[in-house]
N, CA, C and O atoms as CSV, one atom per row, in Angstrom:
chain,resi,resn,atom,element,x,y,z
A,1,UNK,N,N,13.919,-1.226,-16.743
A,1,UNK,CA,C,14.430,0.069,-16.368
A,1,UNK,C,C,15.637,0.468,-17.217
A,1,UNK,O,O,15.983,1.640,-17.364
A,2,UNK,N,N,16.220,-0.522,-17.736
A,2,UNK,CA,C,17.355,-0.242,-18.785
A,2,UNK,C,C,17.239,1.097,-19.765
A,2,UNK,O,O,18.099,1.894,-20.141
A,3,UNK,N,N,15.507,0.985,-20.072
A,3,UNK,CA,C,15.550,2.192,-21.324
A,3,UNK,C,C,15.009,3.382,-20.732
A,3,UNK,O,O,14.117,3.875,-21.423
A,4,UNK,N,N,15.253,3.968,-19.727
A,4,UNK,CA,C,14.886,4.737,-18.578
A,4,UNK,C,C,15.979,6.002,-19.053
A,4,UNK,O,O,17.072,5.709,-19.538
A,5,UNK,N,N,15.584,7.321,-18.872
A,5,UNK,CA,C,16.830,8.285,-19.076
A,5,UNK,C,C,17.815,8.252,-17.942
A,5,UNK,O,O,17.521,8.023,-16.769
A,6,UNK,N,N,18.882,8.477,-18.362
A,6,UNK,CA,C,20.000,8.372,-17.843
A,6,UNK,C,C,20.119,10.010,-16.785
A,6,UNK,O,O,20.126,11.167,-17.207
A,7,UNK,N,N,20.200,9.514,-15.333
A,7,UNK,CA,C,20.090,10.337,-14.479
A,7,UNK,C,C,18.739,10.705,-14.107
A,7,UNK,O,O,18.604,11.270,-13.022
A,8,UNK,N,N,17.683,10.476,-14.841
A,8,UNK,CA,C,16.705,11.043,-14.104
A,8,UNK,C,C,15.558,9.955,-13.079
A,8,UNK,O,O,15.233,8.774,-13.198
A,9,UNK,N,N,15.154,11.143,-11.983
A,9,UNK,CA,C,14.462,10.355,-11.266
A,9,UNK,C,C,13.038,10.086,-11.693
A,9,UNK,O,O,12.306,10.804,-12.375
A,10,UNK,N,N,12.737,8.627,-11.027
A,10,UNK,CA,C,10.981,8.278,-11.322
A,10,UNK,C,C,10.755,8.037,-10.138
A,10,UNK,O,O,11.596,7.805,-9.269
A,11,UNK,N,N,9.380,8.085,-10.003
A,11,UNK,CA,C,8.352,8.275,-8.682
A,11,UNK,C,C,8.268,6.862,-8.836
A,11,UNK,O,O,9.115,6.576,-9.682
A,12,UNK,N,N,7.660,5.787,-8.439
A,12,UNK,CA,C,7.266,4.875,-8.785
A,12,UNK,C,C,6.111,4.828,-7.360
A,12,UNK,O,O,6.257,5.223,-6.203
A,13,UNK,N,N,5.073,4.228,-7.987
A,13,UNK,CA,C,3.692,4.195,-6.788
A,13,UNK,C,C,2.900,3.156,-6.788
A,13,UNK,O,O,3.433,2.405,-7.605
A,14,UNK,N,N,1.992,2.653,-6.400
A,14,UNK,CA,C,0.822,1.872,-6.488
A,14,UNK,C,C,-0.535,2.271,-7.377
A,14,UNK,O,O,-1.293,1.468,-7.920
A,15,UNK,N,N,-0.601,3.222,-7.379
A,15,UNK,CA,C,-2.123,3.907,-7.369
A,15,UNK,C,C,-3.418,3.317,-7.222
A,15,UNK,O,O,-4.349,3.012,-7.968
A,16,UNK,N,N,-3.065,3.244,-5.591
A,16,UNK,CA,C,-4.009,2.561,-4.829
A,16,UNK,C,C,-4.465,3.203,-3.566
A,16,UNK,O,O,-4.878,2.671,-2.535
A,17,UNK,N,N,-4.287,4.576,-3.891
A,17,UNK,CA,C,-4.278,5.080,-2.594
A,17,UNK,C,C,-5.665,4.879,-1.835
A,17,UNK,O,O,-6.794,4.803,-2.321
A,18,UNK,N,N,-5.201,4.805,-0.322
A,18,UNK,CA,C,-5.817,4.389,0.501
A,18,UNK,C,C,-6.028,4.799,2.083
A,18,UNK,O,O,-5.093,5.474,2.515
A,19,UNK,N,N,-6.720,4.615,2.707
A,19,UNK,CA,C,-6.892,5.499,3.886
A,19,UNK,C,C,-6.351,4.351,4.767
A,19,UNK,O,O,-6.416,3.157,4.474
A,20,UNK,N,N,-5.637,5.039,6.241
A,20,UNK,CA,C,-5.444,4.168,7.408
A,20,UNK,C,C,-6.168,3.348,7.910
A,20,UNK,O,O,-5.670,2.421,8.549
A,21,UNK,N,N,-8.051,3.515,7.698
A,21,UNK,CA,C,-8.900,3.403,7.756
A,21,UNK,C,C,-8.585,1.702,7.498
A,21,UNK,O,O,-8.444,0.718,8.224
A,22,UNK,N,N,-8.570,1.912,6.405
A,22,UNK,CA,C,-9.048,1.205,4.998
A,22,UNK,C,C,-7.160,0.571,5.276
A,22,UNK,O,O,-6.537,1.434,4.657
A,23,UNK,N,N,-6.641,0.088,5.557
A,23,UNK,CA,C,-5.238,-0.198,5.343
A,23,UNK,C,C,-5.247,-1.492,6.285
A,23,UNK,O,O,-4.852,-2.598,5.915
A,24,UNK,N,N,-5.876,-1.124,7.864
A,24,UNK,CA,C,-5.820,-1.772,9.153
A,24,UNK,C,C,-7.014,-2.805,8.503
A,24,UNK,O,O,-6.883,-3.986,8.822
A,25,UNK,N,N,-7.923,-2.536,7.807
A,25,UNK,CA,C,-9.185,-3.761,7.222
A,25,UNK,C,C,-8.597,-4.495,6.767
A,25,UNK,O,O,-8.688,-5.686,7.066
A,26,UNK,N,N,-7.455,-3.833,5.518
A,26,UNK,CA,C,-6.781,-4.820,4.429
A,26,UNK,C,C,-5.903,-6.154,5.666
A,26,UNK,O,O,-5.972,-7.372,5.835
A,27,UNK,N,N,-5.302,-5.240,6.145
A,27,UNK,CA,C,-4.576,-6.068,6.982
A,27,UNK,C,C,-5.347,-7.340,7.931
A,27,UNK,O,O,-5.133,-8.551,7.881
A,28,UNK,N,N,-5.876,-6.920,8.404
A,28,UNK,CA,C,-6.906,-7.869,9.328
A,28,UNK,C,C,-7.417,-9.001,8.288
A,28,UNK,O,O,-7.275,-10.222,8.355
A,29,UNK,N,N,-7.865,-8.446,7.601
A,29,UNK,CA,C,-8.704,-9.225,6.346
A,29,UNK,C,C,-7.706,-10.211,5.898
A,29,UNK,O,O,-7.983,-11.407,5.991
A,30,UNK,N,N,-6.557,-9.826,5.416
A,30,UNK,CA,C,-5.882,-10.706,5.667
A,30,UNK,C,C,-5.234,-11.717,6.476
A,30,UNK,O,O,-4.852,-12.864,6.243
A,31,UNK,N,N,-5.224,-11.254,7.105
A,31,UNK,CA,C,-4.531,-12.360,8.578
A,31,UNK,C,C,-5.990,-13.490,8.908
A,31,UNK,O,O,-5.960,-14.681,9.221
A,32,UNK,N,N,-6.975,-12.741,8.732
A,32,UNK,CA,C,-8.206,-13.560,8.976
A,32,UNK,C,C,-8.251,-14.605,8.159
A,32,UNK,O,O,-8.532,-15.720,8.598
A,33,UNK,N,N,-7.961,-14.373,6.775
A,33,UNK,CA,C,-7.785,-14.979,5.433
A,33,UNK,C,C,-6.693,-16.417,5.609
A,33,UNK,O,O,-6.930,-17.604,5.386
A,34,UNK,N,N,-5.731,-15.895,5.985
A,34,UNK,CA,C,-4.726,-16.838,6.302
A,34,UNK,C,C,-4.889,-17.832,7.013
A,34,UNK,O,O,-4.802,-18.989,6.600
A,35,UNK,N,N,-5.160,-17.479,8.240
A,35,UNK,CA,C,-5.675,-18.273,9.603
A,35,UNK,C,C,-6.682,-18.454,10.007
A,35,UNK,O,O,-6.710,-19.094,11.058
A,36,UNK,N,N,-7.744,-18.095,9.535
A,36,UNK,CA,C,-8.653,-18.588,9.896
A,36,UNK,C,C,-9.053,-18.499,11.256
A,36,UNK,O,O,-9.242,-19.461,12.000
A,37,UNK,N,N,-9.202,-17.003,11.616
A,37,UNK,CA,C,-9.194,-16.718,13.629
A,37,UNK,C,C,-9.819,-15.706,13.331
A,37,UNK,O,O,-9.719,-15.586,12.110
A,38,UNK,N,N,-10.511,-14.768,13.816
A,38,UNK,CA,C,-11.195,-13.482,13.936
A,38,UNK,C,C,-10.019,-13.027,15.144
A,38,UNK,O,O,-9.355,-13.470,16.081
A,39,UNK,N,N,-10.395,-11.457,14.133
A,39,UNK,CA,C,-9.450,-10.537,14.843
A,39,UNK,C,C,-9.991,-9.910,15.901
A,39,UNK,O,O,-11.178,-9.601,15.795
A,40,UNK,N,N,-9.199,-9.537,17.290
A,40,UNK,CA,C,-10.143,-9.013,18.282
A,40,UNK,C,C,-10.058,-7.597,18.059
A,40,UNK,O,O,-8.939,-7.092,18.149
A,41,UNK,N,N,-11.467,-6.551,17.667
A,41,UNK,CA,C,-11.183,-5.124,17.326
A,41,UNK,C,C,-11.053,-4.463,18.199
A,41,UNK,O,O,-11.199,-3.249,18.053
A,42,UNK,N,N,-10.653,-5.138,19.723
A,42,UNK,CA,C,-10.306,-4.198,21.102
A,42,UNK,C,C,-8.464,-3.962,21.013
A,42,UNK,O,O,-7.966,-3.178,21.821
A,43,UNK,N,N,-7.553,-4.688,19.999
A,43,UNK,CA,C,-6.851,-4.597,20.202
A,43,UNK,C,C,-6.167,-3.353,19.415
A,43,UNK,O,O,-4.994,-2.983,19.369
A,44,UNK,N,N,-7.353,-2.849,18.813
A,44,UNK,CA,C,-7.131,-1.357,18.127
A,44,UNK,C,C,-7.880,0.020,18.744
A,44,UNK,O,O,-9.086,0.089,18.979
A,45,UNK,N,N,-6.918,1.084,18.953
A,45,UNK,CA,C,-7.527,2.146,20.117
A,45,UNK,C,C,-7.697,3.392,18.570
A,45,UNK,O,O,-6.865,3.796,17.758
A,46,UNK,N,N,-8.759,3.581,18.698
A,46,UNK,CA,C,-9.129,5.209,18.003
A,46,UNK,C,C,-8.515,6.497,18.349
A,46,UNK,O,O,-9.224,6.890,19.275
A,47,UNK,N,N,-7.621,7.371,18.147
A,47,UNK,CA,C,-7.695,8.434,18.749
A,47,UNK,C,C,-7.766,9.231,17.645
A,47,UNK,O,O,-7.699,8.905,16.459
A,48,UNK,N,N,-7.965,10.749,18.347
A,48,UNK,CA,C,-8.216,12.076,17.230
A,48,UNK,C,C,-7.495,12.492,16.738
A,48,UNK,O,O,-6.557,12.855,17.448
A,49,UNK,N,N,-7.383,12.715,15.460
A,49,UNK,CA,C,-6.140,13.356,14.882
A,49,UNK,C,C,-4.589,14.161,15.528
A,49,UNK,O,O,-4.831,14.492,16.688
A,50,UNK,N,N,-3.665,14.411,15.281
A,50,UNK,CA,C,-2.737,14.757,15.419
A,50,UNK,C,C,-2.863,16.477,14.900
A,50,UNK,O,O,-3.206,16.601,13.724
A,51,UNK,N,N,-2.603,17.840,15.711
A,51,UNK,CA,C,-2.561,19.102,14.976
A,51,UNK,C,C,-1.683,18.795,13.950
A,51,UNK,O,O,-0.903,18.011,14.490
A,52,UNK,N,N,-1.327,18.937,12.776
A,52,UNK,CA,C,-0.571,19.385,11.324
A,52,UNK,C,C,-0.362,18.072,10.896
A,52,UNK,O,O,0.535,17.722,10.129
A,53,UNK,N,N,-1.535,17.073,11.601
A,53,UNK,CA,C,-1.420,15.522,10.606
A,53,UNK,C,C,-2.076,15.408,8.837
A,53,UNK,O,O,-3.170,15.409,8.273
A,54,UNK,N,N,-0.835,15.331,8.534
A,54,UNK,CA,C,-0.911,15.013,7.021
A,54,UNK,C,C,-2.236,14.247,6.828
A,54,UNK,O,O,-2.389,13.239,7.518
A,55,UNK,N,N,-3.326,14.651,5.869
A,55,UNK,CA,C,-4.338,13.273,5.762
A,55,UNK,C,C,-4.036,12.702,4.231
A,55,UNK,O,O,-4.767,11.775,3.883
A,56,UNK,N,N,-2.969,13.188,3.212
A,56,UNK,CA,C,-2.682,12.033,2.110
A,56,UNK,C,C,-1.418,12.717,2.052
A,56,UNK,O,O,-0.997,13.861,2.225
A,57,UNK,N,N,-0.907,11.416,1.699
A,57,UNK,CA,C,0.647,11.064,1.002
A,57,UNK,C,C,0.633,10.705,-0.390
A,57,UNK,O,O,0.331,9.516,-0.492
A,58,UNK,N,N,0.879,11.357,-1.718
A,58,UNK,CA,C,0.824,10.534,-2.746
A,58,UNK,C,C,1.966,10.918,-3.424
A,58,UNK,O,O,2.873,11.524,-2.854
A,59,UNK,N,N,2.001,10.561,-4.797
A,59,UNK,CA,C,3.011,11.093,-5.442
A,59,UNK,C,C,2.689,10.697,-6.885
A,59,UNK,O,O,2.064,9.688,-7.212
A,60,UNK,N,N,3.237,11.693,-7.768
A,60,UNK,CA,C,2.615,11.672,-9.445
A,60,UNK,C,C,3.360,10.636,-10.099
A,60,UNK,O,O,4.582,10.732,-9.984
A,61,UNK,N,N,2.971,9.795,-10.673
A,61,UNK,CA,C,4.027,8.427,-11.105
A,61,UNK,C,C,4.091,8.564,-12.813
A,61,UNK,O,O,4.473,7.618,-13.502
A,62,UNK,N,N,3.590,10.102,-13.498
A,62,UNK,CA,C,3.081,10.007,-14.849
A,62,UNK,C,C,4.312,9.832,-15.435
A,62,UNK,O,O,4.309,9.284,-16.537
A,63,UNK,N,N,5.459,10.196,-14.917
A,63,UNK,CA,C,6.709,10.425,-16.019
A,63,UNK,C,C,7.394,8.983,-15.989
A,63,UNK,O,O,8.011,8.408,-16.885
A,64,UNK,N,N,7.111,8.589,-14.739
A,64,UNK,CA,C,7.424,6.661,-14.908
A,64,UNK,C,C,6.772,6.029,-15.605
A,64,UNK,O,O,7.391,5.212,-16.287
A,65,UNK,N,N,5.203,6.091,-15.780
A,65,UNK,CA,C,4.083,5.353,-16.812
A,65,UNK,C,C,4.586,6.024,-18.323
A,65,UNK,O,O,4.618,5.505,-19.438
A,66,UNK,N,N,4.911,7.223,-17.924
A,66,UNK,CA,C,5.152,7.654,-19.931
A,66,UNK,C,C,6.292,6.736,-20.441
A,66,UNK,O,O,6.206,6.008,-21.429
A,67,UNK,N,N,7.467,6.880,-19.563
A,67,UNK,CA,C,8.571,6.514,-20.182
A,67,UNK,C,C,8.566,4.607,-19.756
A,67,UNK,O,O,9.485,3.895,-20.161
A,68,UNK,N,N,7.587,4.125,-19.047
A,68,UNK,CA,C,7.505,2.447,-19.050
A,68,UNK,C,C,6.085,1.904,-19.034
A,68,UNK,O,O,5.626,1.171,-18.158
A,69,UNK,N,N,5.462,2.338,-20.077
A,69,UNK,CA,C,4.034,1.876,-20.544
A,69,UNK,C,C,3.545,0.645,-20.290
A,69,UNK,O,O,2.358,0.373,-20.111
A,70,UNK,N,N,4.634,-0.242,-20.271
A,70,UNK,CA,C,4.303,-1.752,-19.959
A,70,UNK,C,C,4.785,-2.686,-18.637
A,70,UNK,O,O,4.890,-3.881,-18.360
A,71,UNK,N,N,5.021,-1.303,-17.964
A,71,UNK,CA,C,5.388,-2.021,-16.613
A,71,UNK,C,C,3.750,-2.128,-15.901
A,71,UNK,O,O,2.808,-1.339,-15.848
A,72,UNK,N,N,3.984,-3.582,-15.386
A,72,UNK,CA,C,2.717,-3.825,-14.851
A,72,UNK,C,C,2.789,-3.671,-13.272
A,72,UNK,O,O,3.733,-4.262,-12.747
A,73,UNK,N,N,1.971,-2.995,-12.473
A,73,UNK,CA,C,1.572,-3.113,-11.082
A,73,UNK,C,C,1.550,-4.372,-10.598
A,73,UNK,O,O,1.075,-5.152,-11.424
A,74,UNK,N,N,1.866,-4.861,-9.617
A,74,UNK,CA,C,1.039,-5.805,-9.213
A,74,UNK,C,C,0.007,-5.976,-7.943
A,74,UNK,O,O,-0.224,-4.984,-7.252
A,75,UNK,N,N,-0.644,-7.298,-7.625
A,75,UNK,CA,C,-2.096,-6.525,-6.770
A,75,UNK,C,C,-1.800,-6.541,-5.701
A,75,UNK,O,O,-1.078,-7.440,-5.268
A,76,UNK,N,N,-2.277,-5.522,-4.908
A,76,UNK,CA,C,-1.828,-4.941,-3.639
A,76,UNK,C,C,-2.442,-5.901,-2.288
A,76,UNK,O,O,-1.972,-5.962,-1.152
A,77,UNK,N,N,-3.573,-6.565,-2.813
A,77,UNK,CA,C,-3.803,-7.344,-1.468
A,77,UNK,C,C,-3.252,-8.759,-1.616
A,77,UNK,O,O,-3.102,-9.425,-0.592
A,78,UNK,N,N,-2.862,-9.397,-3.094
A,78,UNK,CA,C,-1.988,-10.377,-2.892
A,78,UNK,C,C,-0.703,-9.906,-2.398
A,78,UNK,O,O,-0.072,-10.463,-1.499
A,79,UNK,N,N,-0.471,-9.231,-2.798
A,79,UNK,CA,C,1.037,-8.859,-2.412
A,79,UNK,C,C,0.714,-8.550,-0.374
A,79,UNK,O,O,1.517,-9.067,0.404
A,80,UNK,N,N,-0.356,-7.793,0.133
A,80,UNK,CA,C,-0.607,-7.875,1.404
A,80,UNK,C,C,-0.223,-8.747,2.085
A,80,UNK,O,O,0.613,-8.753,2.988
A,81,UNK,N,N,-1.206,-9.984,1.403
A,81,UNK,CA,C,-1.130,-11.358,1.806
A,81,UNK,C,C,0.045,-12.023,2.027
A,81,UNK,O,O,0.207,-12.682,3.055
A,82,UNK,N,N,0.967,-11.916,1.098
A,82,UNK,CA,C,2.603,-12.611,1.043
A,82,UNK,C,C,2.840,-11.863,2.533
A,82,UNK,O,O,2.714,-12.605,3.507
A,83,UNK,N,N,3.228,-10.213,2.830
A,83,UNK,CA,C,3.481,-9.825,4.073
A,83,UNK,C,C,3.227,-10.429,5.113
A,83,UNK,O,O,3.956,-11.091,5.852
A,84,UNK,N,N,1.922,-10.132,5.168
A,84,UNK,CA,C,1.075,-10.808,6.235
A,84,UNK,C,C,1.679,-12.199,6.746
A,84,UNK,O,O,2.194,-12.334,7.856
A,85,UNK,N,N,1.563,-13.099,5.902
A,85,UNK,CA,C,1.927,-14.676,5.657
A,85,UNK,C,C,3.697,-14.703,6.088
A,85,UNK,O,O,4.087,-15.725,6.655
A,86,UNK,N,N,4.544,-13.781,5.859
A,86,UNK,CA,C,6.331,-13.607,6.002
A,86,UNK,C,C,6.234,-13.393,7.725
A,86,UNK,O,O,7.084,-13.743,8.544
A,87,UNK,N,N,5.137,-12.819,7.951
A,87,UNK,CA,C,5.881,-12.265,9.281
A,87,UNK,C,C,4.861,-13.270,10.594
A,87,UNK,O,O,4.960,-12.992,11.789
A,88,UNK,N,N,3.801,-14.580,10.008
A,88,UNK,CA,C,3.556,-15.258,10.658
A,88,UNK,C,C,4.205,-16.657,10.891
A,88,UNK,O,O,3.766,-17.402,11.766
C-alpha cells in the first residue's frame, strides 16, 4: 500500500459476491468440514423478504486493482474455515 496515492480512497473487496443463500451453505459446509457433525437445517427459519430490503451490496474495487495489480485475494472459503475454526 506504500505506492498507493497519497489521500486517496480504495474500495477494497473480494469479488466473490454472493447470496445469503449461498453464505449460510458456505458456513455450514464448513463447520461440517471441521467437525465432522451434520448440521440440523431446523435450526434455520425462512422468512420473506423485508419491504426496501437491499438484495446486493457490492462495491467497484477497479481503482484499487489499477493502482495494485499484484495484490493477491485470498480464498474465501479457506479463509471461512479459519473463522469458523476461531470461534469453535
Amino acid at each position: 500500500m506504500i505506492n498507493g496515492t497519497l489521500g486517496k480512497q480504495y474500495l477494497i473487496g473480494g469479488q466473490n459476491e454472493i447470496s445469503n443463500f449461498q453464505l449460510i451453505h458456505a458456513i455450514v459446509a464448513a463447520y461440517e468440514s471441521i467437525t465432522n457433525k451434520k448440521v440440523d437445517w431446523n435450526w434455520f427459519e425462512y422468512v420473506s423478504d423485508r419491504k426496501g430490503h437491499d438484495f446486493r451490496y457490492a462495491i467497484n474495487i477497479q481503482d484499487f486493482l489499477s493502482d495494485f495489480p499484484n495484490f493477491k485475494l485470498s480464498d474465501f472459503e479457506e479463509n471461512l474455515k479459519q473463522t469458523v475454526q476461531s470461534y469453535l
